[in-house]
C-alpha positions in Angstrom: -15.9 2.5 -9.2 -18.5 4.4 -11.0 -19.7 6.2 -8.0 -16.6 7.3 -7.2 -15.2 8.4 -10.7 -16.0 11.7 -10.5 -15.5 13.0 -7.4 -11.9 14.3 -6.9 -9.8 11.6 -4.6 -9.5 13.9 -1.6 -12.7 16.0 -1.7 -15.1 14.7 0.8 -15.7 15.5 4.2 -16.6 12.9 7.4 -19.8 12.6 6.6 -19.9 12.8 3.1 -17.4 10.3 2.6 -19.5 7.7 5.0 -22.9 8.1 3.1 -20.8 7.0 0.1 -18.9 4.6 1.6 -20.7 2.6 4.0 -23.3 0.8 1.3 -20.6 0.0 -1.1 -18.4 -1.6 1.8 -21.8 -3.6 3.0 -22.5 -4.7 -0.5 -19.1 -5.5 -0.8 -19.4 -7.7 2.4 -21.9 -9.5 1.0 -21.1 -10.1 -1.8 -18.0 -11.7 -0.7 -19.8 -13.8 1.9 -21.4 -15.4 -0.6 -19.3 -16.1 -2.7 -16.0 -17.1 -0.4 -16.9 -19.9 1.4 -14.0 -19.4 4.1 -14.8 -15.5 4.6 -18.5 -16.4 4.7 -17.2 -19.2 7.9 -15.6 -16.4 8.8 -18.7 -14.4 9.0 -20.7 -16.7 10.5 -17.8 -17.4 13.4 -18.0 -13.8 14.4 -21.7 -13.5 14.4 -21.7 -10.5 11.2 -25.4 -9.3 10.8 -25.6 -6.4 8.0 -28.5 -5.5 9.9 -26.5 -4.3 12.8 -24.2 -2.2 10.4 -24.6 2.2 10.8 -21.0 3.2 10.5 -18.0 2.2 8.5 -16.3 1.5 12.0 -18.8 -1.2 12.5 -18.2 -3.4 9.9 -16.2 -6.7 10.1 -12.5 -7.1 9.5 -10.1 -9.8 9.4 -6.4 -10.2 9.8 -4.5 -9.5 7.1 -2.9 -12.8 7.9 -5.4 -15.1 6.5 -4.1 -14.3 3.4 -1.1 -16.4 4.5 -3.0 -19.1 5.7 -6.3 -19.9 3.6 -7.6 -19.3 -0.2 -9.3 -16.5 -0.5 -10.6 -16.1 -3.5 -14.1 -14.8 -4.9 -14.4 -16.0 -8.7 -13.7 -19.2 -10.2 -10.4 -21.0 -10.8 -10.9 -19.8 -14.8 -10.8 -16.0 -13.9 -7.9 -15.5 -12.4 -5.9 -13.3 -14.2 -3.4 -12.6 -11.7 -1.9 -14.0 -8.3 0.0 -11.7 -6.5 2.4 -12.6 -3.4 3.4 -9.8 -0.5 6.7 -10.1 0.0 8.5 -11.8 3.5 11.7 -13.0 4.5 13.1 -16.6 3.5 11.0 -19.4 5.5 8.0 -16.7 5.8 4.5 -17.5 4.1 3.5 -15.0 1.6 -0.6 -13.6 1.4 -1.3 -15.1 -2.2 -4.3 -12.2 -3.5 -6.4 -13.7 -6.7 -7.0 -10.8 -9.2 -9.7 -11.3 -12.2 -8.7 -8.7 -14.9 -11.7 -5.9 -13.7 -9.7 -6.2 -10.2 -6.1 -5.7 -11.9 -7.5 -2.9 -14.2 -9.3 -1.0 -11.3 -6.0 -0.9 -9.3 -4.1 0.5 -11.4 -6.5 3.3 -12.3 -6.7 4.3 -8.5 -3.3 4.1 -8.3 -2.8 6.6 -11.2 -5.7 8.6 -9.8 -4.2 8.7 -6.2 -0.7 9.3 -7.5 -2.1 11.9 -10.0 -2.9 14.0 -7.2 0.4 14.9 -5.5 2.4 14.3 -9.0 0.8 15.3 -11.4 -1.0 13.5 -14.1 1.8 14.2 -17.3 3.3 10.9 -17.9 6.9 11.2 -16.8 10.4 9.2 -17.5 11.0 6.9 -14.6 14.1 6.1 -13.0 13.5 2.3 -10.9 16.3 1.5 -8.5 15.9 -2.4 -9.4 16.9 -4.5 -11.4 14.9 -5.6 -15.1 14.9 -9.3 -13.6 11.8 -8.3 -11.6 9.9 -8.0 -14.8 10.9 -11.3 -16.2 8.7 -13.5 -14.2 4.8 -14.1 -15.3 1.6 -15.1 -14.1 2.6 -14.7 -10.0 3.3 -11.2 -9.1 5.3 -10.6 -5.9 5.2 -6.9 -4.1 8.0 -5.2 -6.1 7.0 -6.6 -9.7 3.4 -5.8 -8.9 4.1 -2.2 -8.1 6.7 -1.1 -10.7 4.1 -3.4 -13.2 1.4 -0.5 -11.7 4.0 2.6 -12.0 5.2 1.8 -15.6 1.5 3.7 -16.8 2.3 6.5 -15.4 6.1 6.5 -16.8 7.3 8.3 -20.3 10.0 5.0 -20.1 11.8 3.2 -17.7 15.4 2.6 -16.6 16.4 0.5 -14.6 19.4 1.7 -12.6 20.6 -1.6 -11.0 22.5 -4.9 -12.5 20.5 -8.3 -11.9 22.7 -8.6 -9.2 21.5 -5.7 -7.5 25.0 -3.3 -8.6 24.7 0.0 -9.3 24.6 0.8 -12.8 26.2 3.6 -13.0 26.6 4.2 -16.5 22.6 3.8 -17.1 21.8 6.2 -13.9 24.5 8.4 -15.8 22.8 8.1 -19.1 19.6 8.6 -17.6 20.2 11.7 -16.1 21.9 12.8 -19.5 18.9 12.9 -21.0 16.4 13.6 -18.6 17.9 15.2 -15.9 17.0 18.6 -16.9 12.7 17.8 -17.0 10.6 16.8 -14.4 11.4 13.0 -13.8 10.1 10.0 -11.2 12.7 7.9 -9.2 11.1 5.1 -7.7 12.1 2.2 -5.1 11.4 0.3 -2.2 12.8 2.1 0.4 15.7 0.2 2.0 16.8 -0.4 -1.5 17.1 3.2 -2.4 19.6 3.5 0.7 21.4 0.4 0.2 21.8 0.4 -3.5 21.6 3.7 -4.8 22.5 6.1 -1.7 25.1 3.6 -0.1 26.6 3.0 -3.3 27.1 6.1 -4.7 28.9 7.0 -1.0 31.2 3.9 -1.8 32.3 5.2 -5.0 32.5 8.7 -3.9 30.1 10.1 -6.7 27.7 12.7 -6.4 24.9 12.8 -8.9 22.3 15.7 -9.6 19.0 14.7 -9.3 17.1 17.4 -8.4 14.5 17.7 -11.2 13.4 14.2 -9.9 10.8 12.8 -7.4 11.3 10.7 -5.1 8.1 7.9 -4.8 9.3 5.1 -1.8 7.3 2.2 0.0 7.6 0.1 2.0 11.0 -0.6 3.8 11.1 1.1 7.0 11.7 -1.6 9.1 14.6 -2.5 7.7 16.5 0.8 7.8 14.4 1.3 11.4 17.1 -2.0 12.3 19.7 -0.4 10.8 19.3 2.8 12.6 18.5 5.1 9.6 15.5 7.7 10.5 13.7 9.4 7.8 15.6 12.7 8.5 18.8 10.7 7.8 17.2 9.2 4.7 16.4 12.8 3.2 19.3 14.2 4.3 21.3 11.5 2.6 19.7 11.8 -0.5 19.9 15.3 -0.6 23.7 15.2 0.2 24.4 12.6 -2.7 21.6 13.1 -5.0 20.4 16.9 -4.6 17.0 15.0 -3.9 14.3 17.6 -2.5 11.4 16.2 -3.6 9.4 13.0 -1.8 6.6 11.1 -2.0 6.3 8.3 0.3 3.3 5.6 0.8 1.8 3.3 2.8 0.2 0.1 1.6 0.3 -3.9 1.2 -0.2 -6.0 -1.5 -3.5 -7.1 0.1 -4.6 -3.7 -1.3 -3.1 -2.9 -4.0 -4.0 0.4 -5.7 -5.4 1.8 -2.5 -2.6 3.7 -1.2 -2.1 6.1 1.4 0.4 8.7 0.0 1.9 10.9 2.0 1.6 15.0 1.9 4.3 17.6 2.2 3.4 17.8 5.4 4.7 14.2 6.6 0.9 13.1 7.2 -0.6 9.9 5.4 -3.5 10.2 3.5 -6.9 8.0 3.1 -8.7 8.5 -0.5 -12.4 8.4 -0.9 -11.6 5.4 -2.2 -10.1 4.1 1.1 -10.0 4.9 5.2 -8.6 3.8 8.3 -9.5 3.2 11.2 -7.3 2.9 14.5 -8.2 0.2 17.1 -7.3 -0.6 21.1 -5.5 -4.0 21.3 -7.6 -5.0 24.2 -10.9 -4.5 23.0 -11.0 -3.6 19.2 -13.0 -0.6 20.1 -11.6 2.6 17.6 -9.3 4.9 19.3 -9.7 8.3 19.4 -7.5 11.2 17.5 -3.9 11.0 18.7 -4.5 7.6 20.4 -2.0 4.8 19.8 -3.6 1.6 18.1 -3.3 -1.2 15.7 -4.4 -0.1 12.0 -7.2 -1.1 10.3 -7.7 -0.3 6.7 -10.6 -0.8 4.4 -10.6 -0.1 0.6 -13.6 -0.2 -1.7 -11.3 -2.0 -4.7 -11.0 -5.6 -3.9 -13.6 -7.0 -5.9 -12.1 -10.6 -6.7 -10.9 -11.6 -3.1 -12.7 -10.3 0.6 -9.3 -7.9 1.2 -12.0 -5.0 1.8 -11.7 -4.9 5.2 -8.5 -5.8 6.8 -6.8 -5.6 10.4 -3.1 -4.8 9.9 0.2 -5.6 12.1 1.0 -2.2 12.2 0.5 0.1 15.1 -0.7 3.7 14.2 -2.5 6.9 15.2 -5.0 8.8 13.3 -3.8 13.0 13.3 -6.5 14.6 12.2 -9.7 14.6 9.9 -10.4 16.8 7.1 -8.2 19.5 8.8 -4.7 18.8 7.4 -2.5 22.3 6.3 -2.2 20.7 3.0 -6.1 21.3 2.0 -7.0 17.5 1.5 -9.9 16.2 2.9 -10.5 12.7 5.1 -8.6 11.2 7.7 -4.7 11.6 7.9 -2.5 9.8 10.1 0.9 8.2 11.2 1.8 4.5 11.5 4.3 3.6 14.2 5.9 0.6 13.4 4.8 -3.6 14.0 2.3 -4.2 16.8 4.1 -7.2 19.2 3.4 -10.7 18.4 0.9 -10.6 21.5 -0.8 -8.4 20.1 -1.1 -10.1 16.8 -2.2 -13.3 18.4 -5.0 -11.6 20.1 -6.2 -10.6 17.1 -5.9 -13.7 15.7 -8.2 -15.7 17.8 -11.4 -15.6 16.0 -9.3 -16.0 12.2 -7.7 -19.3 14.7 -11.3 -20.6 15.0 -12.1 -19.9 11.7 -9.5 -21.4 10.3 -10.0 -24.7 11.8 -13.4 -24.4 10.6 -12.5 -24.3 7.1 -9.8 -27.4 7.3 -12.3 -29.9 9.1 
């Protein structure tokens, strides 16, 4: 991270941004070749040469789900510090992502960094629409515990505004906002948890609270309010209606990269950091799409140190706006994701990772 350190998250243009990025993400390669034996099968499956590397658009990437199916791990069994899980739905695999402490520490100083930008760096109190039982578990961090662990350094205190059974607690949210509702203050939650449990709730007991001195910070979720019908407009409209909520910060990420985020500008556009980028690609050939074209998402992140999650091909389906030309005055690429590619899509994407994997089981 020392090269990046002092440059301001969102300061570089195109081609500054490659000159630093493209020989860390190389390295990075390596590195992880040599010291993965089923990304450096991987590698080998796909034909990677450094040599034939000139642009951050040529280097290698693997589906995100391989972190589902192998171990993918770069340091000994004695460093790990931390396993984190992505989240899924009962009967699902989880991605299982090793962390030594350097990789744990590094996130979370991005994240601040990243999140510094649009909020502000003063530590603020945080109100978490979850429940403390998230917290109670050690050792293997799922999504939601990994990300509030991340967010509590940048809180002045934490509430927690639901019961372990996922209730509202209305008297905490009450008591919160008694003594903090008047200063700048952070809500946080996973989106479709905010609706259901906080906004949805509220509605059922016919109370409307005053939240306006807060911000809003969501992730992830979409999907299932997108099944449920709810748009983002609804979603801001509700919470302003119920909770006098004006002010939003949503992101896009996975726990496959935690800390590199891609937080979203007043102007509804998705940012990559100089720490991160995307890159949009045609299902039929790979090949990067052009601005405005529809694709499947690749994103690449120089923090994964511990595990080869540098370089990773999403299930998510996504355009690219613009490049260092959004109204909001940051620099790099800014763009839009779409929702799930289609499971034909996915397996195409999947073959080499197929003939990889079969590699590493024999």
């Amino acid at each position: 991270m020392n090269r990046f350190h002092h440059i301001p998250p969102y300061s570089l243009d195109r081609g500054e941004k490659e000159r630093l990025l493209l020989p860390f993400l190389v390295d990075l390669t390596n590195f992880h070749s040599e010291h993965c034996a089923a990304y450096g099968n991987f590698l080998k499956a796909i034909g990677y040469d450094s040599g034939n590397i000139s642009s951050v658009a040529d280097l290698p990437f693997m589906p995100v789900r391989a972190f589902k199916e192998l171990e993918l791990k770069s340091i000994a069994d004695e460093q790990v510090f931390k396993l984190m899980t992505s989240s899924g739905t009962t009967g699902q695999k989880t991605s299982r992502i090793y962390l030594d402490k350097t990789n744990a520490v590094l996130q979370q100083k991005v994240l601040l960094r990243l999140l510094g930008d649009f909020i502000g760096v003063s530590r603020k109190p945080m109100l978490v629409i979850d429940a403390p039982r998230i917290m109670g578990k050690s050792g293997e961090f799922g999504t939601r515990r990994a990300t509030m662990v991340g967010l509590s350094y940048i809180a002045r205190g934490v509430t927690f505004a639901l019961h372990d059974d996922l209730s509202l607690d209305l008297a905490a949210v009450k008591e919160f906002l008694l003594q903090h509702g008047r200063e700048d203050f952070i809500i946080f939650g996973f989106t479709y948890m905010v609706w259901q449990y906080l906004f949805q709730a509220l509605a059922a007991k016919g109370e409307r609270l005053d939240f306006s001195k807060g911000i809003l910070l969501t992730t992830g979720g979409w999907k299932k309010l997108t099944d449920k019908a709810v748009s983002q407009k609804e979603f801001k409209e509700t919470g302003q209606r119920i909770c006098r909520i004006g002010k939003y910060l949503d992101h896009y990420g996975m726990a496959e990269q935690t800390g590199s985020i891609y937080a979203q500008c007043e102007y509804g556009h998705l940012h990559a950091s100089i720490y991160s980028d995307v890159i949009v690609r045609r299902a039929e050939d790979f090949a990067p799409c052009g601005i405005g074209e529809t694709g499947i998402i690749q994103v690449l992140s120089t923090l994964p140190h511990s595990y080869p999650g540098h370089s990773l091909l999403t299930e998510d389906k996504g355009t690219i706006i613009g490049e260092d030309d959004c109204p909001c005055g940051r620099k790099g690429k800014y763009f839009k994701v779409l929702g799930r590619i289609s499971r034909a899509e996915i397996r195409g994407c999947s073959d080499t990772f197929e003939k990889t994997a079969s590699v590493n089981n024999k």
